[in-house]
SELO-996044 format. One line per 4 residues: for each residue y, x, z of C-alpha. Coordinates in steps of 0.05 Angstrom, whole numbers, plus 5000, padded with zeros to 4 digits. Layout:
<rs>
Y:X:Z | ...
</rs>
This chain:
<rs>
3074:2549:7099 | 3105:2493:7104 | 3062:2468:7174 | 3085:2532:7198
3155:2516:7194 | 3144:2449:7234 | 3115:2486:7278 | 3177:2536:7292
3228:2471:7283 | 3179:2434:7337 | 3172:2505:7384 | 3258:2508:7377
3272:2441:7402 | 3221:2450:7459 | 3261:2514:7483 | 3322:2476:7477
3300:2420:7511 | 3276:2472:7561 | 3343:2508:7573 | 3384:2455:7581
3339:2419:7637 | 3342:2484:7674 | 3413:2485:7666 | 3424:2410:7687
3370:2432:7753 | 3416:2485:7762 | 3471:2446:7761 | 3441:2398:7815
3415:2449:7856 | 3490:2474:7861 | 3515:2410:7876 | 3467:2398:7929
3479:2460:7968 | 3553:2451:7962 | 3549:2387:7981 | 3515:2405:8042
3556:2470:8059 | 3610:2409:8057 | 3582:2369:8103 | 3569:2431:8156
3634:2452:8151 | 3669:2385:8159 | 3610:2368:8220 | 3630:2437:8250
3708:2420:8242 | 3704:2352:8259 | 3671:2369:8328 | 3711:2426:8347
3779:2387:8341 | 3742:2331:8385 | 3716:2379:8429 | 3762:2434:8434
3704:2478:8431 | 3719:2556:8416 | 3708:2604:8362 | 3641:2624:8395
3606:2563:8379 | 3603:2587:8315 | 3552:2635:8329 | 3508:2592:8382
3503:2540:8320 | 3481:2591:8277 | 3434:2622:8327 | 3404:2550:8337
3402:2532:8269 | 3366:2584:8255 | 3307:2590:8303 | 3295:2517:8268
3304:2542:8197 | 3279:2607:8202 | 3272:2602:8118 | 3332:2574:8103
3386:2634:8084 | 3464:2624:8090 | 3472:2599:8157 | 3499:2663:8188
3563:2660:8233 | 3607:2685:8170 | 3579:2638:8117 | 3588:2572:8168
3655:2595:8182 | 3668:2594:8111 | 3636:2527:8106 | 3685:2498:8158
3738:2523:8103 | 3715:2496:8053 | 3712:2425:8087 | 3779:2442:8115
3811:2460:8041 | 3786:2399:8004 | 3788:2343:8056 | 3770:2292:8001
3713:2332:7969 | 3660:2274:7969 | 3690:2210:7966 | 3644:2159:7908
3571:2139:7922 | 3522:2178:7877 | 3488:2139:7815 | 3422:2163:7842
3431:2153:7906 | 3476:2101:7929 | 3474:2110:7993 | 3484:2185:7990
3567:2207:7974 | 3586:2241:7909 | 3622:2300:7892 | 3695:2267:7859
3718:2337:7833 | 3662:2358:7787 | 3699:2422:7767 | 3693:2440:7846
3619:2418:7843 | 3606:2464:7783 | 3625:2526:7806 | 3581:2573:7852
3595:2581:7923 | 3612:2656:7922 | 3666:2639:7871 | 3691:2584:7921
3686:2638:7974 | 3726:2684:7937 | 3782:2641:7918 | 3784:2616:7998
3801:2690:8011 | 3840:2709:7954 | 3881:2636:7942 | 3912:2605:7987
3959:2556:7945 | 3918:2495:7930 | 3947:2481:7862 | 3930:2558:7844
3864:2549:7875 | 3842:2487:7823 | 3872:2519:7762 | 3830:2570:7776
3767:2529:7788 | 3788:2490:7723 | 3784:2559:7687 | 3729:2585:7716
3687:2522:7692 | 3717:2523:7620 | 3699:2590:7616 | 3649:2618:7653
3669:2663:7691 | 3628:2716:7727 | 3665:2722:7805 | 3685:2790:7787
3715:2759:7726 | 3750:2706:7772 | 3772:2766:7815 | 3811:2806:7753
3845:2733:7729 | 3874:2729:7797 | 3896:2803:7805 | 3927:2801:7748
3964:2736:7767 | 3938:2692:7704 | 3972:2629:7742 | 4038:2650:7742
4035:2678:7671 | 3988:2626:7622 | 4033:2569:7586 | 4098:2618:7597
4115:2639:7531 | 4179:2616:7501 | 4159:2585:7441 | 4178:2518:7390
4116:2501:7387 | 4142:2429:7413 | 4178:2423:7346 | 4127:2454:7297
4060:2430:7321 | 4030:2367:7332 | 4033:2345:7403 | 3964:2353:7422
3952:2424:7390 | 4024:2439:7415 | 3996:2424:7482 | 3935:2470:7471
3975:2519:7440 | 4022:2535:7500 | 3969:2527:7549 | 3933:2596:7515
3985:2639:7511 | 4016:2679:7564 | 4073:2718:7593 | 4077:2772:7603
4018:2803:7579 | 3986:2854:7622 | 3960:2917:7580 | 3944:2954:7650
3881:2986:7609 | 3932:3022:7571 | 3967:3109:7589 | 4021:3098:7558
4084:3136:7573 | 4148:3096:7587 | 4185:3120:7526 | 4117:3098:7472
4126:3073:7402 | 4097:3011:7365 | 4055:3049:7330 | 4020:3073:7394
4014:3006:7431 | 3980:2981:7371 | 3935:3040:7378 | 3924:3036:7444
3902:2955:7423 | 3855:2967:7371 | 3829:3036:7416 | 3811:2982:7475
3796:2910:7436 | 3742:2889:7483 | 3799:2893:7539 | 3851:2864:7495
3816:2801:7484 | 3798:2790:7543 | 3877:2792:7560 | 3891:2751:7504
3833:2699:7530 | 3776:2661:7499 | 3770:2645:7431 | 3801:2691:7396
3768:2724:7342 | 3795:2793:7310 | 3812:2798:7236 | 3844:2864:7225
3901:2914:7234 | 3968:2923:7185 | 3930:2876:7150 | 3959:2874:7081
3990:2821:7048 | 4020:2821:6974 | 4075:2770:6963 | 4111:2772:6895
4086:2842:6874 | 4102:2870:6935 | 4056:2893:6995 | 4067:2871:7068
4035:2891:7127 | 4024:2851:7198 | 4012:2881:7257 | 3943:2840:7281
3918:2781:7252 | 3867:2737:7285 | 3835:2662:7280 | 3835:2629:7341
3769:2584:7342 | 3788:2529:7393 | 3865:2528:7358 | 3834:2534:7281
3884:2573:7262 | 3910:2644:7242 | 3946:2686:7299 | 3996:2734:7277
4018:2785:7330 | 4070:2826:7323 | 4089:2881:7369 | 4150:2911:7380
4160:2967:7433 | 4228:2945:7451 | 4277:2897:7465 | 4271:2831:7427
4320:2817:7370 | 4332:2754:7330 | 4310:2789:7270 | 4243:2793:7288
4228:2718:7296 | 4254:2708:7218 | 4208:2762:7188 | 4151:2733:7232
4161:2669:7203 | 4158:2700:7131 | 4097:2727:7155 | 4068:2662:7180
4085:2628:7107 | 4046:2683:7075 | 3988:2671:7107 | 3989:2591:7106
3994:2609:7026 | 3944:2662:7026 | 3889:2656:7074 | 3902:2591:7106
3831:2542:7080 | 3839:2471:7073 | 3827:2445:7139 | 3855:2504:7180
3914:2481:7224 | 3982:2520:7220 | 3983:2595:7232 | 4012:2611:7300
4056:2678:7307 | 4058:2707:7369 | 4111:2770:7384 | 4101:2815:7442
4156:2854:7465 | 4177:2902:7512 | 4230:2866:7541 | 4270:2798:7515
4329:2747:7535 | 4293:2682:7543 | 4357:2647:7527 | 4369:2696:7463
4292:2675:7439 | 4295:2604:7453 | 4361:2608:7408 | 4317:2653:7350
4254:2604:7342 | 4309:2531:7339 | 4305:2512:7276 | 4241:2554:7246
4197:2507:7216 | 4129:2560:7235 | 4102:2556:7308 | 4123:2622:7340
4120:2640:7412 | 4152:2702:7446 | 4117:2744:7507 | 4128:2808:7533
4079:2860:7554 | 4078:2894:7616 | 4046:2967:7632 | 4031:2969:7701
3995:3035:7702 | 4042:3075:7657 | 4049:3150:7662 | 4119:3166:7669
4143:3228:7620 | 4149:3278:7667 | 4077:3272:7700 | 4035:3271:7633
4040:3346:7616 | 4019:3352:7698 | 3962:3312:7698 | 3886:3346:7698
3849:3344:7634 | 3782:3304:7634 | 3751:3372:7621 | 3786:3408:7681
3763:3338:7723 | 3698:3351:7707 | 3702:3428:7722 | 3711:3409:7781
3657:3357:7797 | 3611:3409:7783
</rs>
């Protein structure tokens, strides 16, 4: 028995072993072929500015290049475009000599090296804002995303809205999980997964949440794990109920979201607070960090919030939510049934 389980320890640390040398190989192999798309591209662009050669060249090089490589895939006219770019986007893309390999240049940015070329392809067409273009890199590499992943974060303009939320967490949190704290929460939050009508109540946003979690969480971003619904609390004989609660597992911490269907108020950010103190004296373990409240609204006065959290002693932050597919009043009676769609499929 007990050879038998040195045998599955020793088998375990084999695969592991295993997995991550593929994944370092990987890793290299990626950084090799981007490395030499680099080098194409800046060849290509280096030689037509010298030159003045034409946009047709692009096709006799890949024409030529290919009747010597006739194995090699990705030199079509489209892909060496692409690679002339890419050189032309990040002019300083290797700079350092390589440790194994001195002789051979390195590739500075490792985030850039790290990510495949059709997400680099994809952010060349979609991104044109170099700034924009790295944060979402940076993303991409912390975590993985699939391209068509990449493609939703920048639809849904995640640049413009992650680190937006007016919040104290300045004032309340420690400055490094302050930092980390702003950086993961967003506004406005885009519930576009949502038919709701314009005039909707709390109770069906909430709904509409807990109906679509899988989609939710992915809004809200990595690492947070769900806990519950009107989760209850009782404080002094009396029972309380919060909206959502979650842990956040990078954070290690409670999340309390509250939702509110309507303009923001001051009250809100006092009972949230009460909220947040319940939980720290609940369910908060020994070595959890503070709970964080978050409150989404339908609309709010940034200077009216920033007023609400001065002085609060709990880490709140305030975001609205934005429903960019809603179903206006009037149209939901008109709209076809899923049964009557079907009908007529048939």
């Amino acid at each position: 028995m007990e050879n038998e389980k040195n045998y599955v320890s020793f088998l375990n640390n084999l695969k592991k072993e295993i997995a991550e040398s593929r994944i370092r190989a990987a890793f290299t192999v990626n950084e090799q072929l981007l490395e030499l798309y680099w080098k194409i591209g800046k060849s290509i662009l280096q030689q037509r500015n010298a030159e003045g050669w034409g946009t047709k060249i692009i096709e006799r090089i890949s024409a030529d290049l290919k009747n010597e490589f006739p194995d090699i895939k990705g030199i079509s006219p489209r892909n060496l475009k692409y690679m002339q770019t890419f050189a032309e986007a990040y002019p300083s893309f290797l700079q350092a000599p390589l440790a194994r390999n001195e002789s051979s240049p390195a590739i500075l940015q490792v985030p850039l090296a790290k990510l495949p070329w059709y997400h680099h392809i994809t952010l060349l067409d979609k991104v044109k804002n170099i700034d924009e273009r790295l944060f979402y890199i940076d993303q991409t590499v912390q975590n993985g995303w699939s391209r068509n992943m990449l493609v939703n974060q920048i639809d849904s303009d995640l640049y413009l809205r992650k680190g937006k939320a007016v919040t104290n967490f300045s004032s309340t949190l420690p400055p490094q999980q302050s930092d980390l704290a702003r950086e993961i929460f967003k506004d406005p939050y885009k519930f576009d997964f949502l038919s709701l009508t314009d005039n909707h109540f709390e109770k069906e946003l909430e709904d509409g949440l807990v109906g679509h979690m899988t989609k939710f969480l992915l809004e809200l971003g990595n690492g947070f794990s769900y806990v519950g619904r009107q989760y209850q609390l009782e404080i002094g004989g009396e029972e309380f109920y919060i909206d959502l609660l979650f842990y956040h597992l990078r954070l290690r911490c409670f999340v309390v979201i509250e939702l509110k269907a309507g303009k923001f108020i001051p009250e809100y950010a006092g009972k949230l607070n009460f909220y947040l103190n319940a939980v720290d004296g609940t369910l908060k373990h020994q070595h959890d960090q503070p709970t964080i409240g978050i409150l989404i609204c339908k609309e709010k006065n940034k200077v009216v919030a920033e007023y609400a959290l001065k002085g609060l002693e709990k880490p709140i932050g305030v975001s609205e939510y934005l429903l960019t597919k809603a179903i206006p009043n009037n149209l939901k009676n008109s709209l076809p049934s899923i049964a009557d769609i079907e009908k007529n499929l048939k």
